[in-house]
C-alpha positions in Angstrom: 71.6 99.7 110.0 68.2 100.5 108.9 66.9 97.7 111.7 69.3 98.7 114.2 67.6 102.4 114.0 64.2 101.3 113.7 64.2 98.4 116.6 67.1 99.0 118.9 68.6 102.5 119.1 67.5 104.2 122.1 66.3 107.6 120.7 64.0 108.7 123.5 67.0 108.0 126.3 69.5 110.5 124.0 66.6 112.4 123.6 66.4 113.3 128.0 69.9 113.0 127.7 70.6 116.0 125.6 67.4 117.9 126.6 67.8 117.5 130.6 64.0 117.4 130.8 61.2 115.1 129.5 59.2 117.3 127.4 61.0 119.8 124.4 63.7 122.5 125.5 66.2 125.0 123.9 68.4 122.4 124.9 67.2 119.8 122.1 64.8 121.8 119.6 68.1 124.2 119.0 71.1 121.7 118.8 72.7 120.8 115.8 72.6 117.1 114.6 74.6 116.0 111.6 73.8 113.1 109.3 76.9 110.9 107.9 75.9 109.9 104.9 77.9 106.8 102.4 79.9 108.5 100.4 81.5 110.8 103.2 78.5 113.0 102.5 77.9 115.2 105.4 74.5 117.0 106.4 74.8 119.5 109.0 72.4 121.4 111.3 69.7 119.6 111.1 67.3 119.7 114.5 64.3 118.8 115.5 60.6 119.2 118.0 61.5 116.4 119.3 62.7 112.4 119.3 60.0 111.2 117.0 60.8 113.6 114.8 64.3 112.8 115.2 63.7 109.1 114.5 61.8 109.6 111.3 64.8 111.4 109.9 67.2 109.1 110.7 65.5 106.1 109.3 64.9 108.4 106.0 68.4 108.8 105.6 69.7 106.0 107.4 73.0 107.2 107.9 76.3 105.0 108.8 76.5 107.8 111.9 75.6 110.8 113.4 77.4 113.5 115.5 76.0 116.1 118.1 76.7 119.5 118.1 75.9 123.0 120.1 73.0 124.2 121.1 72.3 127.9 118.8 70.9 130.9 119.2 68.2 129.7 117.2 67.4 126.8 115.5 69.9 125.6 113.5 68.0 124.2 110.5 66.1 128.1 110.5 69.9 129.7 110.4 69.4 131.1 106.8 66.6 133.1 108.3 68.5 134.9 111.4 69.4 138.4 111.1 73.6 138.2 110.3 75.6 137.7 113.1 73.0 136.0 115.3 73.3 132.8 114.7 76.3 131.5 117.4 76.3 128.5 119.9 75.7 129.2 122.8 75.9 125.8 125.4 77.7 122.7 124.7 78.7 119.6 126.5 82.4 119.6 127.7 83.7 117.2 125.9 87.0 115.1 125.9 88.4 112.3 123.7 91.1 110.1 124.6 92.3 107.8 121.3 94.7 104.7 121.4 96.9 105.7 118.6 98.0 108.5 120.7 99.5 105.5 122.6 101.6 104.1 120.3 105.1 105.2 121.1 104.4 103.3 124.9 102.3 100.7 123.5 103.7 97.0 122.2 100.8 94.6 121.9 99.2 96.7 119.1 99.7 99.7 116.8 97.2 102.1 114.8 93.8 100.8 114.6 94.3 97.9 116.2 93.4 97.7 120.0 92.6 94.9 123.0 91.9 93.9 126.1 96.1 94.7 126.9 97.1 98.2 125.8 93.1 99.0 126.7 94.8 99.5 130.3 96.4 102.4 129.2 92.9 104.1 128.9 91.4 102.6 132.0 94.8 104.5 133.7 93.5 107.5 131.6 90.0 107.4 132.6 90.3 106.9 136.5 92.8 109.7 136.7 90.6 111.8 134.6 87.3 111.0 136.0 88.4 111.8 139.5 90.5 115.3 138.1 87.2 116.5 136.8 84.9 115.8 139.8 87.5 116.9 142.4 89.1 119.8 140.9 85.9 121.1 138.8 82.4 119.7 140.9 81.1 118.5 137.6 79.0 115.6 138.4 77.6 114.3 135.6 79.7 112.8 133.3 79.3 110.4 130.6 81.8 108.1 129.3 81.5 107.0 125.8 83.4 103.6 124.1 84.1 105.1 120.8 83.3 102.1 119.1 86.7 101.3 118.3 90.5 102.5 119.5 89.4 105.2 122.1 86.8 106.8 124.5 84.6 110.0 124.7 83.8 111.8 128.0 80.7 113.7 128.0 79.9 116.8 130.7 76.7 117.8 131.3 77.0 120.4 133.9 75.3 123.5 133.6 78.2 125.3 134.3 80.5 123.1 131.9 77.2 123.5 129.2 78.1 127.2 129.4 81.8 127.4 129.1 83.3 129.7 126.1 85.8 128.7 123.6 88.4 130.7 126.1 87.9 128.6 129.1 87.5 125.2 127.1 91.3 125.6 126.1 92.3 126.9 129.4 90.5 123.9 130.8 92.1 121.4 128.4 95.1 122.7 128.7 95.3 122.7 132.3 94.6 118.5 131.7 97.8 118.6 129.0 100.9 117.4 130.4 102.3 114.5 127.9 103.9 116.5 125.0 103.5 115.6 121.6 106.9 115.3 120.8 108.3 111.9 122.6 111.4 113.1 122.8 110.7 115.8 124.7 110.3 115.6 128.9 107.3 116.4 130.9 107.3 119.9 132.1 105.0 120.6 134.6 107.1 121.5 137.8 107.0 124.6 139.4 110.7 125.2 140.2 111.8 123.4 143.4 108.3 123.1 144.4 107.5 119.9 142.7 104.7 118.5 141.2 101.4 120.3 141.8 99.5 118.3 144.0 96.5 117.3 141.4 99.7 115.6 139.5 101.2 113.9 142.9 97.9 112.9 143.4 97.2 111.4 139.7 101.5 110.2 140.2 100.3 107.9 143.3 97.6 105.8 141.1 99.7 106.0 138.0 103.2 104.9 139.7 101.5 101.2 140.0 99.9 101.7 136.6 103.2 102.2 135.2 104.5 99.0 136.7 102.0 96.6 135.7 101.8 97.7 132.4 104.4 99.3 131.0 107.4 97.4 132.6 106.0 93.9 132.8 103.0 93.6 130.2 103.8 95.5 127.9 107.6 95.5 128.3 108.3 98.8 127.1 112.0 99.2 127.3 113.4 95.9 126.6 113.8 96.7 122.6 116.8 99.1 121.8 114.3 101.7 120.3 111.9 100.9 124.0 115.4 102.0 125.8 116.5 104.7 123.9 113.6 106.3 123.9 114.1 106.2 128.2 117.3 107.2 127.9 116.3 110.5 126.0 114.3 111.5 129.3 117.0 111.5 131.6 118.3 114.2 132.3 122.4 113.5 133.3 124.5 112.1 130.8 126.8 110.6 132.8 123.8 108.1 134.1 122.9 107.7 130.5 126.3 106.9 129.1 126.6 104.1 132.1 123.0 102.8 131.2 123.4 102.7 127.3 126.9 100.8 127.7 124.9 98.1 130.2 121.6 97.8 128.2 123.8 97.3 125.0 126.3 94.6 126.1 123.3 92.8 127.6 119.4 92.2 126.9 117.2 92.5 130.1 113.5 93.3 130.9 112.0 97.3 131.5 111.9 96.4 134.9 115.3 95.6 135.4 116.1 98.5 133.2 113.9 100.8 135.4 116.0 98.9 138.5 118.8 100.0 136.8 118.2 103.3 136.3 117.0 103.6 140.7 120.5 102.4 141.2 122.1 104.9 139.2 120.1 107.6 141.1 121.5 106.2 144.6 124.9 106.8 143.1 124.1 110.7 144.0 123.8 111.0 148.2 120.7 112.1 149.4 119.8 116.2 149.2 122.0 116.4 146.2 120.7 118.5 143.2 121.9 115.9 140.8 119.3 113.2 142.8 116.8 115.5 143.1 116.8 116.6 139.2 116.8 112.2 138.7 114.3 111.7 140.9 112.3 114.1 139.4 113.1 112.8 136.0 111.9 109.3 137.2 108.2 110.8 138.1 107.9 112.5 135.5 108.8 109.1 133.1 105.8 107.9 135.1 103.6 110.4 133.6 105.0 110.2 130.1 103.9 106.4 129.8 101.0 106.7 131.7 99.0 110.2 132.1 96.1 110.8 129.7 96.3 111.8 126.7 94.1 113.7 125.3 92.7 114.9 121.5 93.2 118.7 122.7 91.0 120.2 119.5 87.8 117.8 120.4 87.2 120.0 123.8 88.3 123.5 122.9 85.4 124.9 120.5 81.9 124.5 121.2 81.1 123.8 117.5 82.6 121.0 117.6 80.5 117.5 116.1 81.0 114.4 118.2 79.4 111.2 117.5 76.7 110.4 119.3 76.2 107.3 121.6 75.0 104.3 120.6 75.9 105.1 117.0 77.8 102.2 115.0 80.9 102.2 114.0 81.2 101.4 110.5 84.7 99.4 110.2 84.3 97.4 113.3 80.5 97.0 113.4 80.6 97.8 117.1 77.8 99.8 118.7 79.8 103.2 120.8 78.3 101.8 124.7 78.5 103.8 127.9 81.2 102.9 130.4 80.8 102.8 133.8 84.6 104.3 135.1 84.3 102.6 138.1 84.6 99.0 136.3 86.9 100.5 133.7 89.5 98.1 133.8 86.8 95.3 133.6 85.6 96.5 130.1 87.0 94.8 126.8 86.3 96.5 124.0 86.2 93.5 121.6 83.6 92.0 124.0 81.2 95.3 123.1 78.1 94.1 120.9 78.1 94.4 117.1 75.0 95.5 115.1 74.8 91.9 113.5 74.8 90.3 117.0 72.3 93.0 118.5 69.6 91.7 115.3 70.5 87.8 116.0 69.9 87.7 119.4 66.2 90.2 118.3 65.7 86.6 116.2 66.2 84.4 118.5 63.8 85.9 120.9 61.1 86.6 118.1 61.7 82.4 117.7 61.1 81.5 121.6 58.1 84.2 121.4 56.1 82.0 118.9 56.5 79.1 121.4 55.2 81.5 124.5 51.7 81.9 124.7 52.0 85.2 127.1 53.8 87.5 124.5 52.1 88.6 121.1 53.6 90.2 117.9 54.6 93.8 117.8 55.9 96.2 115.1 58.1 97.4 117.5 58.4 95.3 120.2 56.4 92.6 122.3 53.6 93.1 125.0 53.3 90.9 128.6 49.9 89.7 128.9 49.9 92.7 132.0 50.3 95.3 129.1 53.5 96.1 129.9 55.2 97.4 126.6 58.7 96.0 126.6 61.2 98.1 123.5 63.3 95.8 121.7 66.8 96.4 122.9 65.8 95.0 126.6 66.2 91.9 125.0 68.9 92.0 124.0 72.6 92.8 125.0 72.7 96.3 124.3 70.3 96.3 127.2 72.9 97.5 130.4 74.1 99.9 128.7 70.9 101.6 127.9 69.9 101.6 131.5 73.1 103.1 132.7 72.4 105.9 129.9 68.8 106.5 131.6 70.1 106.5 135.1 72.9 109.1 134.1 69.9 110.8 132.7 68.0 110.6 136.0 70.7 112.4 137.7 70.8 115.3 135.0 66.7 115.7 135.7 66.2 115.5 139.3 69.0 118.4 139.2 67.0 120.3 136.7 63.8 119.6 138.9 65.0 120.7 142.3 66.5 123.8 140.5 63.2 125.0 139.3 61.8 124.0 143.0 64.3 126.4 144.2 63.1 129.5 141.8 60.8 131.0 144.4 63.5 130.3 147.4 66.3 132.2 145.1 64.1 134.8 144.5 64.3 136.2 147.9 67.7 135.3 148.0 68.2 137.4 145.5 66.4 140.5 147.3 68.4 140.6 150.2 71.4 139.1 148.6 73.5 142.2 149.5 73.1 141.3 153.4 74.1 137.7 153.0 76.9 138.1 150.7 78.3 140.9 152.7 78.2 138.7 155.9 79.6 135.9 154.4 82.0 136.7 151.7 82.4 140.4 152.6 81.7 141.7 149.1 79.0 143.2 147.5 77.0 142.1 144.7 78.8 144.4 142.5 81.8 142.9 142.6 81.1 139.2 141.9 78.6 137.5 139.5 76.7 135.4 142.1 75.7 131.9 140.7 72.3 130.9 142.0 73.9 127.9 143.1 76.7 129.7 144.8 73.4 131.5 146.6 70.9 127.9 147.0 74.2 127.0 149.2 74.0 130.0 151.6 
């Protein structure tokens, strides 16, 4: 661990990351970093000037992980020293986590810990439908998804608007995302009377209705056990539909998707415009969802004081270094494909072994130089090399925003003077009545 920190961990990329600008903000000299220590020793609020600082520390303590928290009031390794009652968070990425053992009442290729390249489609459906949710029904832009290293994913928000969100609107946020109950028995509940689905869920339903397919009635075969089909049979609402299905599915084994052919036919039984078909068909969507909608750790996202672990950290049981995902390949990623610490410092050897051999490169503590002088870090050579540069353009994103905002400062400030004229013609209130966002006033 000590070599992965020293040689390959990308401390100055998490370092723009979290900060949003090249050189030291609030928004990295105030945020809490905690140290995992062996032993399930935990050192909290820790912070630092900057990333060499923050490397230093962590190859003192070499620690098997580290999580990110808020950003404070003040610094959170000078809290003894605030005056009481001053020392809160203030900002915070919105964060989510989706985990794979949430999974296992629809999942058959794996249970608990385990997890592969099968039942990982159950988070690629979870991160499409979720990516898109955020960015359509939200604007957030930047967003970061994060391999946990093991059975699950963290998405990372870095919008200054989603930085600022209270503890209030992170739950009313997260809870507008919750719609698989924790109970399995119980049925989705997300309709507003006879008017359906809202339409972010029909939308989601369209996407997740081949999803469901694919995966849960052919590969992973979810209903063709007794305990697969009675736990179907427990979401239909009309017992005399179930009572004709359980007296089939008993007297003869079949697939899920003759199950699920099944259970259509049954649904014809009522004519069209019927309440009995409607209140099936309804029932059928809203199986689709069950087995398929994200689900999400609700407590990870609703307080801002919340410790994540970072990216890039390793996790200690599989070995596994936590890698950025791009969501548009999603269903291309296999997580027991992601690069282990001991592979990451093998390949390091092999290189330093071709280097001796190559006349253009010389020895460096830290990495090698090109005969040009170009200084090249250790983990471009290595795997963990794509996934470091889709970290830095993410970040490139973040700061060009940042940048053009503080172009804008002298344009907003006369927007601001006669913001009473534009706001009045536009929207037809006064400033009074709403808190105008300077973005809300960069667009007029």
């Amino acid at each position: 661990m000590l070599a992965f920190y020293r040689r390959l961990y990308p401390f100055k990329p998490i370092f723009h990351w979290l900060n949003h600008e090249p050189t030291p903000a609030d928004l990295f000299v105030k945020r809490e970093i905690a140290f995992n220590l062996p032993g399930e020793v935990i050192i909290r609020y820790n912070s630092f000037n900057d990333h060499d600082e923050f490397k230093k520390q962590v190859c003192k303590l070499n620690p098997t992980r580290f999580e990110i928290g808020p950003v404070y009031s003040s610094r959170p390794r000078d809290r003894k020293t605030a005056r009481p009652g001053t020392f809160n968070p203030t900002q915070r990425e919105l964060v989510f986590d989706i985990d794979m053992t949430d999974y296992d009442p629809v999942r058959t290729c794996c249970a608990a810990a385990a997890i592969c390249k099968r039942c990982w489609a159950y988070i690629a459906a979870a991160v499409r439908v979720l990516d898109a949710a955020v960015r359509e029904q939200f604007g957030y832009a930047h967003l970061l998804w994060v391999y946990s290293g093991r059975r699950g994913i963290h998405l990372w928000i870095s919008d200054k608007e989603a930085m600022g969100l209270t503890d209030d609107q992170r739950r009313a946020l997260v809870s507008w995302f919750t719609v698989v109950p924790k109970d399995e028995g119980k049925r989705v509940n997300v309709r507003f009377g006879a008017r359906g689905l809202p339409a972010s869920l029909q939308t989601a339903l369209d996407h997740l209705a081949v999803v469901f397919t694919e995966l849960v009635l052919y590969d992973q075969d979810c209903f063709a056990s007794q305990a697969g089909y009675q736990a179907l049979l427990k979401l239909i609402p009309d017992s005399r539909v179930v009572d004709a299905l359980e007296t089939k599915w008993t007297a003869a084994p079949s697939a899920s998707h003759e199950k699920w052919d099944d259970f259509k036919k049954q649904i014809k039984t009522y004519k069209k415009g019927t309440p009995q078909r409607a209140a099936l068909t309804a029932a059928m969507e809203d199986i689709i969802l069950q087995y398929t909608y994200p689900r999400l750790d609700e407590n990870v996202s609703k307080k801002r004081n919340h410790l994540l672990k970072a990216p890039f950290c390793v996790h200690p049981k599989t070995g596994r270094v936590c890698v950025p995902v791009d969501p548009a390949r999603i269903d291309e990623f296999d997580p027991e494909a992601v690069p282990t610490v001991a592979q990451l410092l093998a390949e390091l050897d092999a290189v330093a072994e071709s280097a001796e051999h190559h006349s253009g490169l010389c020895s460096h503590a830290h990495g090698q130089v090109c005969a040009e002088g170009d200084r090249i870090v250790d983990w471009e050579r290595t795997s963990l090399k794509p996934y470091v540069e889709m970290l830095e353009r993410h970040n490139q994103g973040i700061m060009d925003e940042m940048r053009n905002e503080k172009r804008g400062a002298g344009k907003l400030d006369i927007l601001f003077a006669c913001g009473r004229l534009i706001v009045r013609r536009y929207v037809v209130v006064t400033l009074a009545d709403v808190d105008i966002s300077p973005c809300f006033l960069s667009l007029l």
